[in-house]
N, C-alpha and C positions, 0 to 999 in steps of 0.2 A: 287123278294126277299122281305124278312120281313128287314127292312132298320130303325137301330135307330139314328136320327140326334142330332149331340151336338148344340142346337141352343143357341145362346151366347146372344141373341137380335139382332145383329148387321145386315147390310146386307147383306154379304156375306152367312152366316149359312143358313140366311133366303132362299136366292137363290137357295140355296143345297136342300133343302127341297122341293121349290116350282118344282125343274128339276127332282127330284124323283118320286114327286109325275104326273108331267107330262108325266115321261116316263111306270108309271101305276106298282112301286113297291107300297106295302102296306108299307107307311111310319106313322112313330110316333114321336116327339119330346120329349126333355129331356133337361132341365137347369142342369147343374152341381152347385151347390152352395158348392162355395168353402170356401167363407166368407162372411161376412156380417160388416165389420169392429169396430166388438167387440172391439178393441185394443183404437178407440179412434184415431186412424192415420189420421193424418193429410193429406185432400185431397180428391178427389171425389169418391166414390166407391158405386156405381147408382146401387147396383144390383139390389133392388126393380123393379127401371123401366125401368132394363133390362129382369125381368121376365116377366113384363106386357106387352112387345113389343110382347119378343116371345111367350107368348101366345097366344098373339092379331094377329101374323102371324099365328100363326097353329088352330088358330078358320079362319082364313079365307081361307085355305088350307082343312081346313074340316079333318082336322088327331089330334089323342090324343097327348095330350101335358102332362107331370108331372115335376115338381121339383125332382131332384134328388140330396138327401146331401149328401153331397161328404166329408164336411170341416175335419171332426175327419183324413182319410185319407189324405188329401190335405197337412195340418199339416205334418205329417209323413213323407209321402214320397218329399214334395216339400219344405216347409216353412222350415222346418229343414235341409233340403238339402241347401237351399239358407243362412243360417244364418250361418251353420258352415263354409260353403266353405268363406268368407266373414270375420268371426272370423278368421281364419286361415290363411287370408292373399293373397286368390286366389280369383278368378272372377266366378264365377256361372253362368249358362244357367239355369233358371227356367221357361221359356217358353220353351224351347227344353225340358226339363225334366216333365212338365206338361202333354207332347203330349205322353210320352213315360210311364208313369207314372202312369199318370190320363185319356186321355182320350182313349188310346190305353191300359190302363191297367184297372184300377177298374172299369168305365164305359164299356170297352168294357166287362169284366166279369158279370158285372151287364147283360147288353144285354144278351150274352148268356144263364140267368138264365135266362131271362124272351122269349126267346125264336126269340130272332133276327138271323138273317146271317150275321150284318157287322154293323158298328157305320162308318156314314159319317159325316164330318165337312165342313167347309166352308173354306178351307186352298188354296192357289193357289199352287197346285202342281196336278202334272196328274198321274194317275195310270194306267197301263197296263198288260195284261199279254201276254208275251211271249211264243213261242212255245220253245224255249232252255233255258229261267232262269225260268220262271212262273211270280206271280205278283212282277214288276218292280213297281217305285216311278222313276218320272222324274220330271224334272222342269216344272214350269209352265209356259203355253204361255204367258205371260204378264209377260216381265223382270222387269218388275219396281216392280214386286207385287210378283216375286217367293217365296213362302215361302218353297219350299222344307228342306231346311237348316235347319228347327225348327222341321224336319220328322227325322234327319240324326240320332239318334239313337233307332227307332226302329227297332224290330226285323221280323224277315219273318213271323212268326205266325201273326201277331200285321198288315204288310203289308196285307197280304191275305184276313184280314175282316177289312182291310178300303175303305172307299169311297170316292173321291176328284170331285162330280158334276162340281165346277166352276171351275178348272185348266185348260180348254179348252177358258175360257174365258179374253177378257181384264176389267180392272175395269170399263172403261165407258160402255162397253158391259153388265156387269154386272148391274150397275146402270142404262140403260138402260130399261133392260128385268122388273128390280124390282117394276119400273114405270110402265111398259105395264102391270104386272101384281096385280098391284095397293098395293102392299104390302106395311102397315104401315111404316115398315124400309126403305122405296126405299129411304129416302134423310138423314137420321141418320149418323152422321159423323161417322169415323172408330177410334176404341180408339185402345188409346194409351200405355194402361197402362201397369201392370202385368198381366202375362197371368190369365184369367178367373175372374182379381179381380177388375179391372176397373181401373181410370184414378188417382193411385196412383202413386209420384213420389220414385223410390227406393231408394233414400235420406232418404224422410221419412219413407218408410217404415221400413228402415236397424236402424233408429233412435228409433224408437218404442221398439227394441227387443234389440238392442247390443247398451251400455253405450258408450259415446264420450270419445276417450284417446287424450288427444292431442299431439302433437309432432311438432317436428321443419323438415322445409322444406328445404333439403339442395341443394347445385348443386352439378356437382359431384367432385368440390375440397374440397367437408365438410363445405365450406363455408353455416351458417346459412340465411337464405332470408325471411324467414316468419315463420307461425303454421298451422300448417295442424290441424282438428280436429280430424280426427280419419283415420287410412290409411283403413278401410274398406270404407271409404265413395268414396276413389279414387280407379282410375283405370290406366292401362298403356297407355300411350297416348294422357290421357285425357288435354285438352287445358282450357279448361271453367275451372272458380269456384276455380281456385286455390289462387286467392286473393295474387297475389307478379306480381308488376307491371312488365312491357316489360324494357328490359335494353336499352342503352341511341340510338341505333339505333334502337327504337322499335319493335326490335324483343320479338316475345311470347314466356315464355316455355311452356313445354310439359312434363309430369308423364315419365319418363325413368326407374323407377326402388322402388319398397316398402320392404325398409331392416327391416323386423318385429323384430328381433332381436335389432336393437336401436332406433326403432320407426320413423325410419327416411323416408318421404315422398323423392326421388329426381327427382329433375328436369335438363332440361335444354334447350337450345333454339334449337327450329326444324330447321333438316335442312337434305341434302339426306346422311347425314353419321354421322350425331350425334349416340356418342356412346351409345348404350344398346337398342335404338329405333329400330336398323334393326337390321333382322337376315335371315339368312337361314336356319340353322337346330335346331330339335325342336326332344323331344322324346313326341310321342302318345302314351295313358294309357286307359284302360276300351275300347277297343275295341268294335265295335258293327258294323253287317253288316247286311243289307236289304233281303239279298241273301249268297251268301255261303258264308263260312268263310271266312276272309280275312288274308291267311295267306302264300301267296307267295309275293314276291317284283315283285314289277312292278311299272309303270309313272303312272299317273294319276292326277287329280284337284284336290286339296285340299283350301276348303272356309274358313278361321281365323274365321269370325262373319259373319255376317248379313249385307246385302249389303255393302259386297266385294267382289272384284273379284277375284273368286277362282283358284290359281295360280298352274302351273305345277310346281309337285313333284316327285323325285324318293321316292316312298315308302318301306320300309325295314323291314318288323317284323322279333320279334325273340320271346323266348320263355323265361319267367323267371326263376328262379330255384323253384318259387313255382306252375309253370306248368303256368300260367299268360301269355298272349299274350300282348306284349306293340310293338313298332314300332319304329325307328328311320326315321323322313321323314326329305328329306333334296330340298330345293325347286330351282328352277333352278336363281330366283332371288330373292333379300335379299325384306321381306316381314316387314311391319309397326306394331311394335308395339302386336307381338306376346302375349298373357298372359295364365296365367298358372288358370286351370279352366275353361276357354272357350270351349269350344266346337268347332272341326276342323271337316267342312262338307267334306266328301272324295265323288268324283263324276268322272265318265269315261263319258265323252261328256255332254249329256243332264238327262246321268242316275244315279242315287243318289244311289252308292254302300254301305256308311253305315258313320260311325263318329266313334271319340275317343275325348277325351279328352286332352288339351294341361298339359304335367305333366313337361317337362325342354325346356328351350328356349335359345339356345346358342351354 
């Protein structure tokens, strides 16, 4: 197959390429430049000499490598994705939205104009195809490293021309091979940052674009404890950074709940039945499935985020009045810190049937 790799620098991408190219498709490489941190944001954003990596891999791979600018779209469909949802008070996936967006969407059209079969990445998750569904997305061998979860809202066209070489692999496996095959990237740490932009903290980044409101931090008697700077900066659950010490049995709080309407951050100490922090049922919004619709009730795993353990759920759609698919899921045990925005990975065993989004929680 004619095979275009989204090489990031990093080593995973790298790997993907180098297994491609050893299984004897005609492979090519392509940077996505999504930015260049025009803005001044505070933080590492290496793209330069993450181009030069992966070029410096696909000169040693012996396959064409180009820069591909992405940023004018990237904008569009991601950055403004992430700043309204954020304005607005909810929680945003823009790494889940990047894969779904950007590299299964403009990239992979780009590829087809120039005449590929499929855009592989470096993602740990496995791809298959089936004789009763067709190409499946399942998790990847390596549970420390599954990234399926950040797959969970593509579509079956989007599944069909992708490629996941390292999903069969463990990371030392991988890190491993990248050595044997003496690739520049084999010892290159694995960033951290925002997807495709480097090792920028979303503090900053949310700082750069959306002005600080501040507000007061309450518990949930009203009672005043501190200032929150801006409640887009927080999230539910979150422990760190909230600046109002441990009460006199040094217990911690915890983000329980962000009332936009009076600017109020609340807290309050964790514990397994602090109010607002657990739930069971939750309504799912923007549907999206891997594979056929999802549009009967049935059990199944449903993942909140990103390393977590995706909990059994009865699933329940229904149909809006404006024809809209949304879902009532309701989970067999009360689940941490639910938020609204997130993205819920829906999965039967090992196979990643599709996502929605968390729209009410309670």
């Amino acid at each position: 197959m004619k095979i275009l790799v989204a090489m990031s620098g990093g080593v995973d991408s790298s790997v993907a390429a180098a297994l491609l190219v050893r299984e004897g498709h005609e492979v090519s490489g392509a940077y996505m430049k999504n930015w260049i941190n025009e803005e001044g944001i505070i933080g590492n954003c290496p793209w330069e000499e993450d181009i030069v990596d992966a070029r410096s891999v696909a000169v040693q791979l012996g396959i064409p490598f180009e820069v591909v600018n992405l940023m004018r779209e990237y904008r569009e469909r991601v950055v403004k994705y992430l700043l309204e949802g954020y304005e607005g008070g909810i929680t945003p996936n823009p790494d889940v939205m990047c894969n779904r967006e950007m590299k299964f969407g403009v990239l992979l059209e780009w590829a087809r104009e120039q005449g590929f079969d499929a855009v592989a990445t470096g993602h740990y998750a496995r791809r298959e195809v089936w004789p009763e569904a067709g190409p499946v997305v399942l998790r990847g061998a390596d549970g420390n490293k599954d990234q399926s979860y950040f797959l969970a809202m593509l579509q079956p066209h989007q599944v069909a021309a992708a490629r996941f070489p390292v999903g069969h692999l463990l990371k030392p496996e991988l890190r491993a091979l990248a050595v044997e095959m003496g690739l520049k990237t084999a010892g290159k740490k694995d960033s951290q940052g925002i997807c495709f932009i480097g090792e920028v903290r979303m503090e900053d980044f949310l700082r750069a674009f959306v002005p600080d409101r501040p507000g007061a931090i309450v518990d949930l008697e009203g009672k005043v404890l501190g200032e929150h700077k801006g409640l887009h900066l927080y999230t539910l659950g979150q422990r760190k950074g909230l600046r109002v010490p441990s009460n006199l049995f040094k217990q911690a709080y915890v983000v329980v709940a962000k009332r936009a309407e009076r600017n109020e951050l609340v807290i309050a100490i964790e514990g397994a039945d602090t109010p607002l922090l657990w739930a069971r049922r939750c309504t799912l919004t923007s549907l999206s499935s891997t594979g056929l619709p999802l549009t009967e009730e049935r059990v199944l795993e449903a993942q909140p985020r990103y390393r977590c353990v995706a909990g059994r759920a009865l699933y329940k759609p229904f149909q809006r009045e404006d024809g809209a698919w949304a879902a009532e899921l309701v989970y067999e045990e009360p689940q941490r810190a639910l938020t609204p925005g997130q993205i819920c990975g829906l999965y039967e065993g090992e196979r990643l049937l599709g996502g929605a989004v968390f729209e009410r929680v309670g």
